[in-house]
N, C-alpha and C positions, 0 to 999 in steps of 0.2 A: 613895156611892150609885150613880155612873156604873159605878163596875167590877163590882158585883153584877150587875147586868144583862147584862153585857158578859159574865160568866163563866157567867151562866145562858143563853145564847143559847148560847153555842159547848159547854156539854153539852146542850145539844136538839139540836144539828149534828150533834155528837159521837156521841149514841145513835141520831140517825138513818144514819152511816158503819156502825155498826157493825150494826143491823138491816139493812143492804146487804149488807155483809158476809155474815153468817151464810145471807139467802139465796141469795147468790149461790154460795155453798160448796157448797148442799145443792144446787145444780141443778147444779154441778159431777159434785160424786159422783154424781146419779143420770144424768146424762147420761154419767161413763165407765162407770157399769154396763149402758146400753145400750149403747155403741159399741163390746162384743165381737163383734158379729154375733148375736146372739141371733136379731135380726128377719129377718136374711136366707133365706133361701129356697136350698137348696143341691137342686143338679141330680141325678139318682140317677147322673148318670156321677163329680162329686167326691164324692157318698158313697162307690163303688164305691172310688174312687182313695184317699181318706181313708183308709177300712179295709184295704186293701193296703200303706200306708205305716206305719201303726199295729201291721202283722206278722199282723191278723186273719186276715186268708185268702193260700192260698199263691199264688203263680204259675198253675198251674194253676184252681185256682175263678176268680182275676183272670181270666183270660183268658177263661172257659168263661162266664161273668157277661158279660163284654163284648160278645161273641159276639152271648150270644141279645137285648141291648138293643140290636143293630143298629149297635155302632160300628167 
């Protein structure tokens, strides 16, 4: 009778580890789906720079863009 108990107590433990478990997984995943940057807020001068590194625009638009935003 003592070990019934004893095994029914450590799978209440047991499924309460593992409900930890799963949510602490899902706030994992959604937490490295925000930590790409999504949230942040990017200046028009690293957009400018971004799109220059990426091949979008040549040397000349770079520069002629920089220009008139005062840098």
């Amino acid at each position: 009778m003592m070990m019934d108990s004893f095994g029914m107590g450590f799978g209440g433990a047991f499924m309460w580890l593992v409900w930890i478990a799963v949510i602490l997984a899902i706030v994992w995943v959604v937490g490295g789906m925000r930590s790409d940057g999504a949230g942040r807020v990017h200046t028009p001068r690293e957009l400018l720079d971004e799109r220059y590194a990426r091949g979008e625009i040549d040397e000349d638009d770079y520069q002629r863009r920089r220009a008139t935003m005062g840098d």
